[in-house]
ROTI-832776 format. One record per residue (C-alpha): residue number from 1; residue in three letters; chain; x, z, y. Coordinates in Angstrom, 1 decimal, decimal comma, padded with zeros to 4 digits. Example, Ala and Ser with C-alpha at 12.3 -4.5 7.8 and 13.67 -1.06 7.14 Angstrom:
BEGIN
1/ALA/A/012,3/007,8/-004,5;
2/SER/A/013,7/007,1/-001,1;
REM end
This chain:
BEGIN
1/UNK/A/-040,6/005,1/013,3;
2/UNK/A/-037,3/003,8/013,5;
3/UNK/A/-036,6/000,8/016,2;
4/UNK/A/-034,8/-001,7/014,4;
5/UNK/A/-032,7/-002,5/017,5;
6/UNK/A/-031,3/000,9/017,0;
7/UNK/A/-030,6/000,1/013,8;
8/UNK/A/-028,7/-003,3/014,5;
9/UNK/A/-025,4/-001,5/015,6;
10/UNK/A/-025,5/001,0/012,9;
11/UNK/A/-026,1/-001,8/010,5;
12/UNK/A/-022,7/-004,1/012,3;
13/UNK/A/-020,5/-000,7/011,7;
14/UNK/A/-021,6/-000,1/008,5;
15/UNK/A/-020,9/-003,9/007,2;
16/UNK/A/-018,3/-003,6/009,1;
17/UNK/A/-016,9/-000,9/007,6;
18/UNK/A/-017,4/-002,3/004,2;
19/UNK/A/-016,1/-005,8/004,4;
20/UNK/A/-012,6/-004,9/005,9;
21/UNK/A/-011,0/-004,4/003,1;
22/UNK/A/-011,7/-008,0/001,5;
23/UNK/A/-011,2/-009,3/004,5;
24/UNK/A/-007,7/-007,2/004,5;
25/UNK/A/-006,9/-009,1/001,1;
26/UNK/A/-008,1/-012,6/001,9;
27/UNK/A/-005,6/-012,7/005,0;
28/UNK/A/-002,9/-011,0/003,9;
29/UNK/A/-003,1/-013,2/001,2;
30/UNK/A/-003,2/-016,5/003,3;
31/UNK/A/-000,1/-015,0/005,7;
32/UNK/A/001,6/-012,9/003,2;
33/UNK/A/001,5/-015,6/-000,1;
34/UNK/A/000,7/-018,9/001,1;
35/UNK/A/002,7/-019,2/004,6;
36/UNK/A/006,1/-017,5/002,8;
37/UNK/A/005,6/-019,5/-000,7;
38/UNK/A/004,4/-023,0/000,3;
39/UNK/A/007,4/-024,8/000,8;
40/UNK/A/010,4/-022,5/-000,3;
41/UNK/A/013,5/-022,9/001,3;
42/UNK/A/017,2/-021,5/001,8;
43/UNK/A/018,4/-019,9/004,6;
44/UNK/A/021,7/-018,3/005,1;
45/UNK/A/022,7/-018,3/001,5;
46/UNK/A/026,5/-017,1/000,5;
47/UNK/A/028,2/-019,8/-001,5;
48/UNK/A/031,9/-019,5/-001,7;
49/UNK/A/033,7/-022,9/-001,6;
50/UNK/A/037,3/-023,9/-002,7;
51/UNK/A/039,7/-024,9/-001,8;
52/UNK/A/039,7/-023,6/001,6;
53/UNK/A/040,5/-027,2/003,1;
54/UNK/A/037,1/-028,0/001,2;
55/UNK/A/035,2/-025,5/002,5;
56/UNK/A/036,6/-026,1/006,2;
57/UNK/A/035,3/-030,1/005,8;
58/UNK/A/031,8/-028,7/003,9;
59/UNK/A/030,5/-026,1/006,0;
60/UNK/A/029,9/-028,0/008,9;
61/UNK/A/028,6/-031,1/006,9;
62/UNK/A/025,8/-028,6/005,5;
63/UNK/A/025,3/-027,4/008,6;
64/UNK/A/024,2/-031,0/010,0;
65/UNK/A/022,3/-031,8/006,8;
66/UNK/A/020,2/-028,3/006,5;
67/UNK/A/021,0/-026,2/009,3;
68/UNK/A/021,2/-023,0/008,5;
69/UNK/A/020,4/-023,0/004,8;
70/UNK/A/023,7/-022,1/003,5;
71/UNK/A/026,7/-019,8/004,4;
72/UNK/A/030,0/-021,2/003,2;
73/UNK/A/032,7/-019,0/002,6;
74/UNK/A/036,1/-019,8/001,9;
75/UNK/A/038,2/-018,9/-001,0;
76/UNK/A/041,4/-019,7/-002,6;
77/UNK/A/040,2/-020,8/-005,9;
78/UNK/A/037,9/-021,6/-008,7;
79/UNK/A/039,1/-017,9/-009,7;
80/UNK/A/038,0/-016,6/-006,6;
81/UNK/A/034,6/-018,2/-006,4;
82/UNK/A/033,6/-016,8/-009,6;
83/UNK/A/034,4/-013,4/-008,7;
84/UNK/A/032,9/-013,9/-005,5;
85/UNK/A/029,3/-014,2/-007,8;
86/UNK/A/030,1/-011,5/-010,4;
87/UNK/A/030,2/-008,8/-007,5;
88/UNK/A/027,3/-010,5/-005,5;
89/UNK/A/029,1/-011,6/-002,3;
90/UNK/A/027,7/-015,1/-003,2;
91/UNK/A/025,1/-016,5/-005,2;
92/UNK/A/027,1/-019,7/-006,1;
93/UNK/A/030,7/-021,2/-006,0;
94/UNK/A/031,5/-024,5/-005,7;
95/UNK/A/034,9/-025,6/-006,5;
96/UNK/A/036,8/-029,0/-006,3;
97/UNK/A/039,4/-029,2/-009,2;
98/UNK/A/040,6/-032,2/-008,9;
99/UNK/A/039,9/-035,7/-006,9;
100/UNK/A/037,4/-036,9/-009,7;
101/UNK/A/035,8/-033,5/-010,6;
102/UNK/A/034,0/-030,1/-009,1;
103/UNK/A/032,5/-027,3/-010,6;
104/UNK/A/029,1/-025,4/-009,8;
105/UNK/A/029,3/-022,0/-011,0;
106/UNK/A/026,0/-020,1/-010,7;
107/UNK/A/024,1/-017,0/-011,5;
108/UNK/A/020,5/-017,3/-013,2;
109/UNK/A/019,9/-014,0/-012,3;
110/UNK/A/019,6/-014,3/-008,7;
111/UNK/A/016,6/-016,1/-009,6;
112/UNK/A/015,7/-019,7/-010,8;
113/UNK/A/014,6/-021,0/-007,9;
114/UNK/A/017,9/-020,7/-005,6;
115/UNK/A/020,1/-021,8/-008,6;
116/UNK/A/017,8/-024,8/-008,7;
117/UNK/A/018,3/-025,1/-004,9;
118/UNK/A/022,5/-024,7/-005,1;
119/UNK/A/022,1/-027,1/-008,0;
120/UNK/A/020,7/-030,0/-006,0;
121/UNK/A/022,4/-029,8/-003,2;
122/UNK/A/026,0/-029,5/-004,7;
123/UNK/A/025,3/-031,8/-006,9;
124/UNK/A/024,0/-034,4/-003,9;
125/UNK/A/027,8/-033,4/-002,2;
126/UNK/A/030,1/-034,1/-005,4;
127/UNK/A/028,0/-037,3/-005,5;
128/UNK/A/028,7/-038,2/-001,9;
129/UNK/A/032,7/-037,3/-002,8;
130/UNK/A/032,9/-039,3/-005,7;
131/UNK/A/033,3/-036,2/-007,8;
132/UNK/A/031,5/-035,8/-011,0;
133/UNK/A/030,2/-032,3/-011,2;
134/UNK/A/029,8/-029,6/-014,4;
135/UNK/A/027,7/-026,8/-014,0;
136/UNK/A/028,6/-023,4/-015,2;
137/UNK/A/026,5/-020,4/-016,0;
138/UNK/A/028,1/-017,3/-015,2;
139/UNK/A/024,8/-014,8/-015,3;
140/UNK/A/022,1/-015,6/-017,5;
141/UNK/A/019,2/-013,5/-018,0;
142/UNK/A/018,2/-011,5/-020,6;
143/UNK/A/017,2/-014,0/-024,0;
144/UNK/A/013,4/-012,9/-023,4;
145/UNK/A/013,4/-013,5/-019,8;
146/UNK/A/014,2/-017,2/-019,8;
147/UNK/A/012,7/-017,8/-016,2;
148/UNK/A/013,7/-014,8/-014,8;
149/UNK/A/010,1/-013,3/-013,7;
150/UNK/A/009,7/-011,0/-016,3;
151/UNK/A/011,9/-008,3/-014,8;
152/UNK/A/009,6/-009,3/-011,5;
153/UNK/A/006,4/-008,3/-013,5;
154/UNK/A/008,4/-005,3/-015,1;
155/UNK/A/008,9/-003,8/-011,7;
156/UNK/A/004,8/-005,3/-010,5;
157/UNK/A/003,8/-002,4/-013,0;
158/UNK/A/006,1/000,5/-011,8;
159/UNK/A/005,0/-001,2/-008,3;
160/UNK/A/001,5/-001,1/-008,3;
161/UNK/A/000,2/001,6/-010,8;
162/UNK/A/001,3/004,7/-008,9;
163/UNK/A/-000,5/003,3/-005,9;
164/UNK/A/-003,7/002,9/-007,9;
165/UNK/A/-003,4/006,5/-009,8;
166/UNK/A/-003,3/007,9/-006,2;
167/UNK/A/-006,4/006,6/-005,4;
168/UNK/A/-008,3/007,8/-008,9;
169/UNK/A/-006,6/011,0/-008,1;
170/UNK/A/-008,4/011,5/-004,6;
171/UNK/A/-011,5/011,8/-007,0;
172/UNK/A/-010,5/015,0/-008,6;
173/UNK/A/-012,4/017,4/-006,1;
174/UNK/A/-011,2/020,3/-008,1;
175/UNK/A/-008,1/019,4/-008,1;
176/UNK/A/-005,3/020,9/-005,6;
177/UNK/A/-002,9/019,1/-003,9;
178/UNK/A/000,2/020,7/-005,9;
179/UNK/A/-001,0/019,7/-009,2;
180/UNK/A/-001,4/016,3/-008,0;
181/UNK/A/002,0/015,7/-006,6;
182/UNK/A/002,7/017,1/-010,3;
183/UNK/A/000,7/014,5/-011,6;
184/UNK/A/001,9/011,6/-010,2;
185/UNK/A/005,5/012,5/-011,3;
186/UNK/A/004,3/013,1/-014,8;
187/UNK/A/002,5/010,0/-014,6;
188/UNK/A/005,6/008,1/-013,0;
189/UNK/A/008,0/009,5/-015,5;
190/UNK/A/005,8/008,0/-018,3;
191/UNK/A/005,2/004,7/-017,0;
192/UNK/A/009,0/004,4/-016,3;
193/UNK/A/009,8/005,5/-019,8;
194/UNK/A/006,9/003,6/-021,5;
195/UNK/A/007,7/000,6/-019,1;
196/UNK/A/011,3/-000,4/-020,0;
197/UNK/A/010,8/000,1/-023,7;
198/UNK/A/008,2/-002,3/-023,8;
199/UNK/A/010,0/-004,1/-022,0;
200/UNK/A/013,1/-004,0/-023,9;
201/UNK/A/010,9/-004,5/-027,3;
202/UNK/A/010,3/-008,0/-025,8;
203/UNK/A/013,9/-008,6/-024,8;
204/UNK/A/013,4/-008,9/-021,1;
205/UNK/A/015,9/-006,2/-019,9;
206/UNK/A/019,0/-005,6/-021,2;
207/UNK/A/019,8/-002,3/-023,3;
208/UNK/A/020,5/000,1/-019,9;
209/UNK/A/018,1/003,3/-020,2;
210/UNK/A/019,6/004,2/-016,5;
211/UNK/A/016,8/002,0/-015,7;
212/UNK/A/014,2/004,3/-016,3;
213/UNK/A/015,6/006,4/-013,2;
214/UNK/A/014,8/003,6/-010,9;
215/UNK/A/011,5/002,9/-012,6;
216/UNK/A/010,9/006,9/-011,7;
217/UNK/A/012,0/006,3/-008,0;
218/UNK/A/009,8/003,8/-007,4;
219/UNK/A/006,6/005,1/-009,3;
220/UNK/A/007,5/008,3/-006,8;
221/UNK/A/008,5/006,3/-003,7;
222/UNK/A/004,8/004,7/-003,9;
223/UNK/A/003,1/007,2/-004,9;
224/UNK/A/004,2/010,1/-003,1;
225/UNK/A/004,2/008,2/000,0;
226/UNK/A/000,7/006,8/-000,3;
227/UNK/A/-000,6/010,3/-001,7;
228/UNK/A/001,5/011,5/001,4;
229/UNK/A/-000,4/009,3/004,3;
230/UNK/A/-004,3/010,4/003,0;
231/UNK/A/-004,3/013,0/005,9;
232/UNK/A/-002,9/010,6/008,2;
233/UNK/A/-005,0/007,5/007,6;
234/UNK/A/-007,9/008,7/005,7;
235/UNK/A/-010,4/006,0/004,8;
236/UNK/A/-008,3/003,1/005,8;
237/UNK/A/-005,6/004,6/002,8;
238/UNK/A/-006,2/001,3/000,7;
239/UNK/A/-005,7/-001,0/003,1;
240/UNK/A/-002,6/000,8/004,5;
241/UNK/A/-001,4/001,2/000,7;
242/UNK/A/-002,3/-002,4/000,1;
243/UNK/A/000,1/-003,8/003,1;
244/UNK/A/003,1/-001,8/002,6;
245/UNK/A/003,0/-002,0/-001,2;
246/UNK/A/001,4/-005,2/-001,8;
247/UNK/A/001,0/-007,8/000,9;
248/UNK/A/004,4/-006,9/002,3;
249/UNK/A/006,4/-005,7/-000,4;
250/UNK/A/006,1/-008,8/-002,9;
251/UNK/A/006,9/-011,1/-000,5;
252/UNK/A/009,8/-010,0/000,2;
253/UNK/A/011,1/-008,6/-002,8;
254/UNK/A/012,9/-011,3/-003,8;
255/UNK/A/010,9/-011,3/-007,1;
256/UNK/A/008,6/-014,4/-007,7;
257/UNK/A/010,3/-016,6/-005,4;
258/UNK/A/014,1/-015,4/-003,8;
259/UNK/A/013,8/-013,4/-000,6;
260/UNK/A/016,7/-016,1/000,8;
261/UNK/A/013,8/-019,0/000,3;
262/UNK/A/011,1/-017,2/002,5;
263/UNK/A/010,7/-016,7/006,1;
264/UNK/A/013,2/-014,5/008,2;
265/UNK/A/010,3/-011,9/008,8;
266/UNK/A/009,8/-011,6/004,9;
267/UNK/A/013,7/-011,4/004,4;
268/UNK/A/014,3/-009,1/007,1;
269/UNK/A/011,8/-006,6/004,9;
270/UNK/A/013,7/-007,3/002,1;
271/UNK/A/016,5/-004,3/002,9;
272/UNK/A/013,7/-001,5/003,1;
273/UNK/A/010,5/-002,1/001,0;
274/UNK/A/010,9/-000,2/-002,2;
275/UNK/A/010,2/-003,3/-004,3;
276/UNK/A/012,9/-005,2/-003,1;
277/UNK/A/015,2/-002,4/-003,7;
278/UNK/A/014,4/-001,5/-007,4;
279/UNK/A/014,8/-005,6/-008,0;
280/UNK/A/018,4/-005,4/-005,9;
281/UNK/A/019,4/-002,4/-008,3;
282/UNK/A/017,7/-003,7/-011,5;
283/UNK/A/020,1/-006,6/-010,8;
284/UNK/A/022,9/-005,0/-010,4;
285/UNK/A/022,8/-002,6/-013,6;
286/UNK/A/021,7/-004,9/-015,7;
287/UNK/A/023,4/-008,3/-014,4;
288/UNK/A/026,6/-007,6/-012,2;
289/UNK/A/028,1/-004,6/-014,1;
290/UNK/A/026,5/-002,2/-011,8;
291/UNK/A/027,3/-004,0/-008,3;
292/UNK/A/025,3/-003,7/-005,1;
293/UNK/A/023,5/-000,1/-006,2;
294/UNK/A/024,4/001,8/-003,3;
295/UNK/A/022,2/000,4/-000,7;
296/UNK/A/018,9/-000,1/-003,2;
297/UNK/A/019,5/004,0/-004,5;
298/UNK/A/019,5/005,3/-001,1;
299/UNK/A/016,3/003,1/000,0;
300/UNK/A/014,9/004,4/-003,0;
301/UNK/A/015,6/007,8/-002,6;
302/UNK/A/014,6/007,8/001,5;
303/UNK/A/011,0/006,4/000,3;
304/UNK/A/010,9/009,6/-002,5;
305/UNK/A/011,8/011,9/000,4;
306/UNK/A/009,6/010,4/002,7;
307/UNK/A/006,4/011,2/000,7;
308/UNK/A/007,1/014,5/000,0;
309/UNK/A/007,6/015,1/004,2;
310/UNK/A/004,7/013,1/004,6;
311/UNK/A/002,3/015,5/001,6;
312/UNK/A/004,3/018,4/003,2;
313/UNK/A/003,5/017,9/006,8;
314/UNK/A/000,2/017,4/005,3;
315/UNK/A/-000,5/020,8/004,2;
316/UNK/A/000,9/022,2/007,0;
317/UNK/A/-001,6/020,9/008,9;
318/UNK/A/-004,5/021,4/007,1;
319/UNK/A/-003,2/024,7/006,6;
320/UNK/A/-003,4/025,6/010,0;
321/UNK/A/-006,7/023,8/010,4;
322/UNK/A/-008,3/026,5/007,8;
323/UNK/A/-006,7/029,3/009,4;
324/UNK/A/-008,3/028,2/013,0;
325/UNK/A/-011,8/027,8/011,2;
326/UNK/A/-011,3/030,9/009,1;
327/UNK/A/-008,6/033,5/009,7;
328/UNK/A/-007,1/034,4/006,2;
329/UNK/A/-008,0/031,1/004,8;
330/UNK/A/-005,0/029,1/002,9;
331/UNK/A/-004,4/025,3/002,2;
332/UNK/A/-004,7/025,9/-001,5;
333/UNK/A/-008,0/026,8/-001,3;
334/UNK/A/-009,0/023,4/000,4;
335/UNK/A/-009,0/021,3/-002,8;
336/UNK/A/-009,7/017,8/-001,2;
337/UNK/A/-008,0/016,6/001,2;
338/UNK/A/-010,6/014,0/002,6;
339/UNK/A/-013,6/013,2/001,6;
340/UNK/A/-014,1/009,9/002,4;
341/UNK/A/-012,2/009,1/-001,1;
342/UNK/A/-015,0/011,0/-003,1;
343/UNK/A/-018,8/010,2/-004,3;
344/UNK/A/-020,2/010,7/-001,4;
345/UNK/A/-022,0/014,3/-000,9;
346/UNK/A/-024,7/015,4/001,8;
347/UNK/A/-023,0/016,9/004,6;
348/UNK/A/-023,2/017,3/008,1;
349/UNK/A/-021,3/015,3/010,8;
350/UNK/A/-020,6/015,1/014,5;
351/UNK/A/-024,3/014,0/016,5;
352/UNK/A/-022,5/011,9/019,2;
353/UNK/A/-022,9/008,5/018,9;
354/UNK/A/-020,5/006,7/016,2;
355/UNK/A/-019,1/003,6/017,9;
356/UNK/A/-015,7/004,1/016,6;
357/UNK/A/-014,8/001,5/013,2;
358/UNK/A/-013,9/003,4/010,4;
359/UNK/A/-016,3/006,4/011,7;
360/UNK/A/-018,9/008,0/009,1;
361/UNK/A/-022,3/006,2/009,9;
362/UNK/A/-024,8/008,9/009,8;
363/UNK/A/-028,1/008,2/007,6;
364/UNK/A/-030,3/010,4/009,2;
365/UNK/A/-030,5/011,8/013,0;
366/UNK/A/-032,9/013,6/014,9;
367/UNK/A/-033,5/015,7/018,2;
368/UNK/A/-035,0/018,8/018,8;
369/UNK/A/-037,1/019,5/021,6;
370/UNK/A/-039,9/021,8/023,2;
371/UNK/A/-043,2/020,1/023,5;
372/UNK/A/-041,6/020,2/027,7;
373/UNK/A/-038,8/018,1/026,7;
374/UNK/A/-036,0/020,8/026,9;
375/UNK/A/-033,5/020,2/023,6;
376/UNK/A/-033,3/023,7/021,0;
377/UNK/A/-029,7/024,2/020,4;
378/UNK/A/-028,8/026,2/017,4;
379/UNK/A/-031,8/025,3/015,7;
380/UNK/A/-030,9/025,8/011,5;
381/UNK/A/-032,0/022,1/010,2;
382/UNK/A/-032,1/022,4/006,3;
383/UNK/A/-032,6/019,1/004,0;
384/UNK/A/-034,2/019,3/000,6;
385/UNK/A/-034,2/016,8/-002,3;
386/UNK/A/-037,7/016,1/-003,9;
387/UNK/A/-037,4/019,0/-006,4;
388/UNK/A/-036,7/021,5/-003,9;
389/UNK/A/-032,8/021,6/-004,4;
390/UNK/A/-030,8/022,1/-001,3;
391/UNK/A/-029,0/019,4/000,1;
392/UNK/A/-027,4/020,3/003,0;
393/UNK/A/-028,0/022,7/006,0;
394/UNK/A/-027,0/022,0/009,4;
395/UNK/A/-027,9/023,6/013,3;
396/UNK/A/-028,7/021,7/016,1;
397/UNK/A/-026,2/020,8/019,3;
398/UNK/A/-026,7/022,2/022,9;
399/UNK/A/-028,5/018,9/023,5;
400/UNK/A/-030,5/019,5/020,1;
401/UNK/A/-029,0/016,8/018,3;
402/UNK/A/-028,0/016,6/014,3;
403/UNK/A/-026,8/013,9/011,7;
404/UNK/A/-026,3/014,1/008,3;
405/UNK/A/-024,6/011,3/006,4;
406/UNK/A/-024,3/010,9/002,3;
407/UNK/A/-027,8/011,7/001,8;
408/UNK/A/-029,4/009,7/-001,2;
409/UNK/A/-031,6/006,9/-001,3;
410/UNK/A/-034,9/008,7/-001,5;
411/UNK/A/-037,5/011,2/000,1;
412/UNK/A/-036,1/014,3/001,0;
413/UNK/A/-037,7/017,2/002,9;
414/UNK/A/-036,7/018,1/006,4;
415/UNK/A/-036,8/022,3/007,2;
416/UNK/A/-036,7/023,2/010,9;
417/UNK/A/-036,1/026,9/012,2;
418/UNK/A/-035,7/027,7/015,6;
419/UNK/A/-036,3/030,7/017,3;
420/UNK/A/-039,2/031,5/019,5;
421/UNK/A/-040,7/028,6/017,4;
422/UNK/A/-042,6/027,2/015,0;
423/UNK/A/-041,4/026,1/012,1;
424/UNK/A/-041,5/022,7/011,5;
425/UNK/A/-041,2/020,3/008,2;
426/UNK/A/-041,6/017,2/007,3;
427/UNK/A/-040,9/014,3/004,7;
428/UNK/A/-038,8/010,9/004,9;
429/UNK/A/-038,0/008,2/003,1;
430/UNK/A/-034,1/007,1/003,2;
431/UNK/A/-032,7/004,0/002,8;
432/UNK/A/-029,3/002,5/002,4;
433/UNK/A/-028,2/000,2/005,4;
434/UNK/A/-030,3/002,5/008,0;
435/UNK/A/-029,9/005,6/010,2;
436/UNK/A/-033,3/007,0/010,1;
437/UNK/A/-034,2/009,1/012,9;
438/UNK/A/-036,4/012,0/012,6;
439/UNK/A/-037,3/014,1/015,8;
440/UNK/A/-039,1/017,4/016,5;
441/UNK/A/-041,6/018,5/018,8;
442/UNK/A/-041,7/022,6/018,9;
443/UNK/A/-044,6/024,8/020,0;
444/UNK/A/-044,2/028,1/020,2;
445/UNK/A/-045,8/030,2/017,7;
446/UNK/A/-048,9/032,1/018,2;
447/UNK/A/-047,8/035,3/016,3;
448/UNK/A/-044,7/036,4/017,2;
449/UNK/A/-040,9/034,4/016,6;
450/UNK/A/-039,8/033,2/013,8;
451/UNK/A/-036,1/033,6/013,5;
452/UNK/A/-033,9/030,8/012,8;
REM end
């Protein structure tokens, strides 16, 4: 019989190790999305102001009104504002052109929600200088992306996806680890193709097929890099994956809300997530005449290469872990790279007590002893499903311990062999929830030993 206050930690790990993921999403969602999108805001946003006499009187007065929400910087002329825009060194110009009038110049595609931001608050400061004001549209988005999200969604897709065929991949058991890294750039180059036609189709992105090349980086810089940390992180891959790529990434991307109205954690992210990067370039090539792509390429790039170290480093490892199990052994032959990620299968793991979240929880255990009390190490323990068919074998510790974890939810037949004993077998009934414990008592046998 199993004492059910044995089972009470087993049954804390293993809900434990069930519910962390949801509870992963459902705070990450609360820090990551509400706290960052509840009551948008600028900070330190670049408009350039003339003249410069303006902008000396302005800057300060800004300053005392919303303390660090904008950045004025001065330039000669209305010329010189909109050029500051058109090669994204601000996202707005203001400029006074006379004692009775002042122009906004802005950019939709910097997103609607800080050109609705400069739009207020200029239009508060003409007011307060007895200035009426015009307002002129310098970058509009493409016809079919009125709001300026659908490019946000557009890069969601290349975003998410790669993440998500990464974890469908770590089913294929018979797959190696070369063909898929092959996969996911096969898969990567197709959604990045498929993705800006359709895309284009609707008239949400401009005609520039150089887009598909950052679509590809992206699908890669996920994917590889996620594919890359399995090894690393094992069964915790999702939520790892889901932080870097999800809770973290749109946030500060700049996408659904502009990374200059979110908290400085969020913005300081914006330079290095991948997301924010594809958005910065996708900007640029289709928006400012190909400004700004230096930075988002590189980032872009150093994800890519990053992935392939990570799958690299990878192999190497588990290439010298086959070799130390099995001289002559090679990392090809080792198909999956964990197994957590599959259906589970019967197998074997450690005895010693599994206190450790994120450890397998064992669903059956036993000890082996002499009818003395002495533990039989090295004692072959074989289970059996009800037909007969093998499950798994497994010997015994020097304290006479097994486990065996991703049994099924049924009888199975327990085989002992031990030598210099009796054979011993018997039946039990699994269930899911439980580690069921099943011990031996061994006599020696009366003819002879039976050898394990």
């Amino acid at each position: 019989m199993t004492d059910d206050r044995e089972d009470e930690p087993n049954l804390l790990m293993s809900l434990a190790g069930s519910l962390w993921f949801p509870l992963l999403f459902f705070f990450g969602f609360l820090f990551c999305y509400m706290l960052p999108f509840h009551s948008p805001s600028p900070h330190d946003v670049r408009v350039a102001v003339a003249p410069p006499a303006v902008a000396q009187r302005l800057g300060p007065a800004l300053d005392r009104q919303a303390p660090g929400a904008f950045e004025v910087v001065p330039v000669k002329d209305a010329s010189d504002a909109r050029k500051k825009i058109l090669t994204r060194e601000a996202v707005a110009a203001y400029s006074v052109d006379g004692p009775a009038t002042a122009t906004l110049y802005i950019a939709k595609a910097d997103g609607t929600f800080l050109e609705q931001a400069a739009t207020s608050t200029f239009t508060a400061v003409a007011k307060q200088g007895g200035q009426s004001i015009r307002t002129v549209e310098l970058v509009p988005t493409a016809k079919g992306d009125v709001t300026g999200t659908g490019l946000f969604y557009l890069a969601m897709a290349w975003n998410i996806a790669p993440y998500i065929a990464v974890m469908m991949l770590m089913r294929a058991v018979t797959v190696s680890r070369r063909a898929k890294v092959l996969a996911l750039a096969a898969m990567g180059a197709f959604m990045a193709v498929v993705g800006f036609y359709v895309a284009l189709a609707m008239d949400v992105v401009p005609n520039e097929p150089i887009a598909i090349v950052y679509g590809f980086l992206i699908t890669q810089a996920v994917a590889q890099f996620a594919y890359g940390l399995v090894p690393f992180v094992r069964q915790f891959l999702p939520g790892v994956a889901i932080t870097l790529f999800v809770l973290l990434s749109i946030p500060s991307s700049g996408g659904a809300i502009p990374y200059q109205l979110v908290p400085g954690f969020f913005r300081a992210l914006h330079p290095v997530m991948p997301l924010g990067n594809l958005l910065d370039a996708l900007h640029g090539l289709f928006y400012f005449d190909n400004e700004g792509l230096l930075r988002p390429t590189v980032v872009l790039c150093a994800w890519v290469a990053a992935g392939f170290a990570l799958v690299g480093f990878g192999a190497y490892l588990q290439h010298r872990k086959a070799a130390k199990a099995e001289p002559g052994a090679t990392a090809e032959e080792e198909m999956v790279e964990d197994p957590t990620f599959e259906t589970p299968v019967p197998h074997p793991v450690s005895p010693a007590h599994h206190e450790h979240f994120g450890d397998v929880i064992p669903g059956l255990v036993g000890t082996v002893r002499t009818s003395a009390g002495e533990p039989v190490p090295d004692a072959l323990v074989t289970v059996l499903a009800t037909g007969g068919r093998q499950l798994m074998r497994t010997r015994t510790d020097d304290e006479g311990r097994y486990a065996a974890a991703g049994l099924p939810e049924d009888f199975v037949t327990v085989l002992l062999l031990a030598r210099g004993h009796t054979p011993a077998v018997t039946r039990v009934l699994l269930s899911a929830g439980r580690t069921h414990r099943q011990d031996f008592a061994l006599e020696p046998p009366v003819h002879g030993a039976h050898p394990a």
